[in-house]
C-alpha positions as CSV (number, residue, x, y, z in Angstrom):
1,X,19.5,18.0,-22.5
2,X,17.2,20.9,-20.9
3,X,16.2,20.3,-17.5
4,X,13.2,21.9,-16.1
5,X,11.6,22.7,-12.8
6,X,8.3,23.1,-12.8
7,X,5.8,25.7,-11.1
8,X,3.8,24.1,-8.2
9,X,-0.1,24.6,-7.7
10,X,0.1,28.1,-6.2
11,X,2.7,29.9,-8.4
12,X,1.2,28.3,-12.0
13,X,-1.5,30.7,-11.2
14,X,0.6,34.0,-11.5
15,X,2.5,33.2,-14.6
16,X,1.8,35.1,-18.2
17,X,1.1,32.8,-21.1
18,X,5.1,32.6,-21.8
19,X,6.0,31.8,-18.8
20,X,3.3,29.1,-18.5
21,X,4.7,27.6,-21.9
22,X,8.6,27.7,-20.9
23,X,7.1,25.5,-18.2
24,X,5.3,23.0,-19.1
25,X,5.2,23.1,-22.9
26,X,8.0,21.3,-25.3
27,X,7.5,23.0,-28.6
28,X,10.8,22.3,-30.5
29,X,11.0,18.5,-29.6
30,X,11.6,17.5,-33.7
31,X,14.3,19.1,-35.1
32,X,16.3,18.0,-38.1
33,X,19.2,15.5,-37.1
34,X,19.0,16.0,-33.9
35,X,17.9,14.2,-30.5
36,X,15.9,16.5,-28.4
37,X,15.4,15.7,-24.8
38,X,13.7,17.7,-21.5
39,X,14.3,16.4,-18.6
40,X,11.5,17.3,-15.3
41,X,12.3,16.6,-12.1
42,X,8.3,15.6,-11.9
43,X,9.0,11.7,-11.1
44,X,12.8,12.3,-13.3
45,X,11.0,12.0,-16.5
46,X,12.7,12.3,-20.0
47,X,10.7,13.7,-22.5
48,X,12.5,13.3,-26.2
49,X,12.2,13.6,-30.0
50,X,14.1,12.6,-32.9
51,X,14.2,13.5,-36.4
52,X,16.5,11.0,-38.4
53,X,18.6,12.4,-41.6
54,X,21.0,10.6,-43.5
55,X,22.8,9.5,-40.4
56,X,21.4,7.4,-37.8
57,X,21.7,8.6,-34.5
58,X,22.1,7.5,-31.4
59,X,20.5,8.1,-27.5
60,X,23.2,9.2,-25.4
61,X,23.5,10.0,-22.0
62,X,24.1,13.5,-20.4
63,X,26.7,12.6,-17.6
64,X,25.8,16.2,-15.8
65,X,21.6,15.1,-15.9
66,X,21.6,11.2,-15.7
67,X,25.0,10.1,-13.9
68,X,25.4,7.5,-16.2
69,X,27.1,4.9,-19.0
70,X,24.3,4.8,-21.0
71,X,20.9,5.6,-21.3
72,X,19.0,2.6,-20.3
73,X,21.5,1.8,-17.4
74,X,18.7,2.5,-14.3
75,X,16.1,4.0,-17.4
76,X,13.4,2.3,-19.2
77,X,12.2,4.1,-22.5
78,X,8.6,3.9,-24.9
79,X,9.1,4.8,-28.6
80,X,6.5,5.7,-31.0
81,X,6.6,6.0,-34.5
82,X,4.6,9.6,-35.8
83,X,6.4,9.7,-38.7
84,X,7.3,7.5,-42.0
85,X,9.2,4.2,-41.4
86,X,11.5,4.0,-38.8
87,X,14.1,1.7,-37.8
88,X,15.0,1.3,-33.8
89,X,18.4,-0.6,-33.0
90,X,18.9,-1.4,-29.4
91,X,22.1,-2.9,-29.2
92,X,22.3,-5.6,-32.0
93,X,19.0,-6.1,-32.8
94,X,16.8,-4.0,-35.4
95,X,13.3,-3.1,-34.8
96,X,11.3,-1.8,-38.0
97,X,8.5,1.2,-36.3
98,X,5.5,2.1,-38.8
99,X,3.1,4.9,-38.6
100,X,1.8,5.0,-34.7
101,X,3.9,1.2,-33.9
102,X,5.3,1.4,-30.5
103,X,8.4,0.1,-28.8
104,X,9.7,-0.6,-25.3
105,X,13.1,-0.5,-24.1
106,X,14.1,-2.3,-20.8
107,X,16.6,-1.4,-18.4
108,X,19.9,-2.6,-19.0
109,X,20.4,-1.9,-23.2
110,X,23.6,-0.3,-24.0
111,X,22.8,1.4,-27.7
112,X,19.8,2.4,-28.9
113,X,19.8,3.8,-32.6
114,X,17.2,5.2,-35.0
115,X,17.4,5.7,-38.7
116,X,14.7,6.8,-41.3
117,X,13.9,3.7,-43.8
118,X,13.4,6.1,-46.5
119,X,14.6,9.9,-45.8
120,X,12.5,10.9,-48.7
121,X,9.5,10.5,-46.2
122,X,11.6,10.8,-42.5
123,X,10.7,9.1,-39.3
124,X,9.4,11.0,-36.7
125,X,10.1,9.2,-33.3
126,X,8.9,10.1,-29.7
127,X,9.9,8.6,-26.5
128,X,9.3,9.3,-22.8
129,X,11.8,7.9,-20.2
130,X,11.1,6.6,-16.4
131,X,13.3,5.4,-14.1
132,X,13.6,1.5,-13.8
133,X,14.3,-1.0,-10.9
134,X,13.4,-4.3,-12.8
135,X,14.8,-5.7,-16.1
136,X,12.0,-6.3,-18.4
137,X,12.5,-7.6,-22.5
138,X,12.2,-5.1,-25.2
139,X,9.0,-5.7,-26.9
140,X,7.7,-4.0,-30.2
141,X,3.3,-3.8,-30.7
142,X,2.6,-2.6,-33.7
143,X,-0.7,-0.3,-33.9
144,X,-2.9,-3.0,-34.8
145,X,-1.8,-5.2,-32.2
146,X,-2.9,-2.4,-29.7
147,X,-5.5,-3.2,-27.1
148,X,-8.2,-0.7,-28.3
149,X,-11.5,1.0,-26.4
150,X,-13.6,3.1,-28.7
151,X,-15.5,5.5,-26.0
152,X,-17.3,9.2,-26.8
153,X,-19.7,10.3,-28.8
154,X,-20.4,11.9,-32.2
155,X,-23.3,14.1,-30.5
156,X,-20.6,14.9,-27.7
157,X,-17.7,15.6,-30.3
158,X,-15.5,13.2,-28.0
159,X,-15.8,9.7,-30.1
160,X,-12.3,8.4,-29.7
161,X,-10.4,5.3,-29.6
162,X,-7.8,4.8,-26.9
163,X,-4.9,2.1,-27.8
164,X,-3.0,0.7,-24.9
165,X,0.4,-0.8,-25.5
166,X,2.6,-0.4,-22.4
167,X,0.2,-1.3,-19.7
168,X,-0.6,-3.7,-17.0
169,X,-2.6,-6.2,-19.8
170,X,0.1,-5.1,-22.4
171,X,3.6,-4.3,-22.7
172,X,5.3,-5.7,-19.5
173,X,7.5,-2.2,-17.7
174,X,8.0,-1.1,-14.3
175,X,6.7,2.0,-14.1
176,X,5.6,3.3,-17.9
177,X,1.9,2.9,-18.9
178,X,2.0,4.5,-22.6
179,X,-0.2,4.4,-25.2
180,X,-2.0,6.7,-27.9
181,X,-5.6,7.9,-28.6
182,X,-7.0,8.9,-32.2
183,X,-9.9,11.1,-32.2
184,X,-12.7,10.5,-35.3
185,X,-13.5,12.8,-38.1
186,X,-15.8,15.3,-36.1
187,X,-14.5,14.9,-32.7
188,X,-12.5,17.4,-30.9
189,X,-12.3,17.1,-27.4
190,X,-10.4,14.6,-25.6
191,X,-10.1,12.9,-22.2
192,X,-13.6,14.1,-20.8
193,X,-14.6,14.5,-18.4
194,X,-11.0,16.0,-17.1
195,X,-9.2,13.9,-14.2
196,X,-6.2,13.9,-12.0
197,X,-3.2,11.6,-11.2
198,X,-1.9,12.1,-7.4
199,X,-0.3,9.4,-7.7
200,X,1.8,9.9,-11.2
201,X,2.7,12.6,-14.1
202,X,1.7,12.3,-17.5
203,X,2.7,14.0,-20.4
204,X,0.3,14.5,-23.9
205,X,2.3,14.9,-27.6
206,X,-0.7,16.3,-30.0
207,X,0.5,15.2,-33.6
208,X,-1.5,14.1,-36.6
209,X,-2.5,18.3,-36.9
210,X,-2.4,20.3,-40.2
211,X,-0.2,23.4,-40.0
212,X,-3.1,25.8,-39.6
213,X,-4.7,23.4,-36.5
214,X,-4.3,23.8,-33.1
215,X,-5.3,22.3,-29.6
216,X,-6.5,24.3,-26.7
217,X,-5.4,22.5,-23.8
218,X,-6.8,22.9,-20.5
219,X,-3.8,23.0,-17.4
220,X,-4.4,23.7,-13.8
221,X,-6.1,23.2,-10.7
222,X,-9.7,22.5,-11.4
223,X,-11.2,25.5,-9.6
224,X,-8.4,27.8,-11.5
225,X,-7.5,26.3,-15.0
226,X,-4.9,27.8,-17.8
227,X,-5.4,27.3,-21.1
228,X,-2.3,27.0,-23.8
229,X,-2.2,26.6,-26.9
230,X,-0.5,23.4,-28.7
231,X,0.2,22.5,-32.2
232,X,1.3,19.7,-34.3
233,X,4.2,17.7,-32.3
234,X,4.0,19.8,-29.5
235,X,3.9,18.1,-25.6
236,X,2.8,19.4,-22.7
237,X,3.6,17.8,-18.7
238,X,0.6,17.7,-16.6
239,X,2.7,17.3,-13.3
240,X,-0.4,15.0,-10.6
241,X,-2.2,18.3,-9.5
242,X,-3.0,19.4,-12.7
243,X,-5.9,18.5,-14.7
244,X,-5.4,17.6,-18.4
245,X,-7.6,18.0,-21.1
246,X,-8.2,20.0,-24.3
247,X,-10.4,20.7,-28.1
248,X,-8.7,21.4,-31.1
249,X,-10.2,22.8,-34.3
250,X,-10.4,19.5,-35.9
251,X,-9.5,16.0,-34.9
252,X,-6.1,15.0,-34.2
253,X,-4.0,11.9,-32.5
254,X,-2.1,12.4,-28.9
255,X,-0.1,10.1,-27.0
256,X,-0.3,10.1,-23.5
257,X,2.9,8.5,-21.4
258,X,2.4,8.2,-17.4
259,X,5.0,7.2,-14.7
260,X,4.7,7.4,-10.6
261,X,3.2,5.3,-8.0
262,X,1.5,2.5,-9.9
263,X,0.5,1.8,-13.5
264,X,-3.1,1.5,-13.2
265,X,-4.6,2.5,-15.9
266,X,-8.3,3.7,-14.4
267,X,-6.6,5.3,-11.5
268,X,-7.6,9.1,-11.8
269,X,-9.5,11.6,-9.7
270,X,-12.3,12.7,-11.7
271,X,-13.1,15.9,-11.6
272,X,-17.1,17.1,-12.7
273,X,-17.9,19.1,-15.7
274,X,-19.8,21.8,-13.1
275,X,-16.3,21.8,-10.9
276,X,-14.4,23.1,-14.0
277,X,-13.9,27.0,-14.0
């Protein structure tokens, strides 16, 4: 497991585009057989990726990072499916993940597993880990079971439909609110007008991109924003100073995962379009 530190809202602004990305960019998340994790000290989140084979393979702990048994021993953990058809066992019990389905993990759950239902066309699985005080039961939504908001415009190149699934009305968790947003055919920017969080972190994956498509995402105080560029499952932290927000060449999914203070959704510090330089 990496573990990062990131830059706080003075020295972000003296760092060259590499240094920027080593920070707050994960671009090598998916790789083949493997589970990739990042750990931030930004509210202790874990930040992982998993590309299933022809073995399953397992979350682990890192006794150096996480001090304990097993994962999900003072963790709770959202999993989304951005890949073919996954399967998800937490301890004996098997949980079948489609395109964009979603599953949470209480505390408490010694194994968790995934496996590819057909390696021909892998599973591509996501998760991002909070710490967790309160027991809660696993729960799976799949994507149309979401609670969904359509909000944009054509004419603004934002239409876009946010789907909630761990959230105060959803999924039941004790810190996690986690969910995904799908931008339409002609629609490229997302989450304007840009916002805050004082109160919590949240971290964007931009999937659902060709291999020539990119995002440009927008980082940074709102008075000095940083640009960097994303690509198909890449993640970004946006640690509660930074603004979060970006336009790709064409449209794309992103999930968005958030843990801190409360789990209010609508809780954000707006920030106006003329503020933005």
């Amino acid at each position: 497991m990496e573990v990062r530190y990131l830059p706080n809202q003075e020295a972000y602004k003296s760092l060259e585009t590499e240094e920027l990305r080593r920070s707050f960019v994960m671009e090598t998340l998916f790789q083949p057989n493997a589970v990739s994790m990042v750990y931030f000290e930004t509210d202790r989140s874990i930040v992982g990726g998993v590309l299933p084979g022809d073995a399953p393979l397992k979350l682990l702990p890192t006794r150096q990072e996480m001090a304990s048994d097993y994962f999900t021993e003072r963790r709770e953990v959202g999993i989304v499916n951005v890949g073919g058809n996954a399967v998800v066992r937490v301890d004996d019990h098997d949980h079948t993940l489609h395109g964009n389905d979603m599953l949470y993990v209480g505390r408490g759950k010694k194994k968790i597993e995934f496996r590819s239902q057909d390696n021909k066309t892998p599973a591509a699985l996501y998760f991002v880990s909070y710490p967790a005080h309160v027991d809660y039961p696993d729960t799976l939504v799949q994507h149309s079971e979401a609670e969904k908001v359509t909000i944009g415009s054509a004419e603004g190149a934002n239409k876009r439909t946010i789907n909630k699934y761990i959230h105060t009305g959803g999924i039941k968790s004790c810190q996690l609110v986690m969910g995904l947003t799908q931008l339409e055919s002609g629609s490229i920017w997302n989450t304007m007008p840009a916002h805050t969080h004082q109160r919590r972190s949240e971290v964007y994956l931009y999937y659902a991109l060709g291999p020539d498509d990119l995002v440009v995402h927008l980082m940074g105080t709102p008075r000095e924003t940083r640009n960097i560029i994303l690509r198909d499952r890449q993640a970004v932290i946006s640690p509660s100073w930074s603004v979060h927000c970006g336009a790709g060449t064409r449209n794309y999914s992103f999930v968005w995962a958030m843990g801190g203070e409360n789990q209010e959704f609508s809780d954000m510090d707006g920030v106006p379009m003329p503020s933005l330089l």
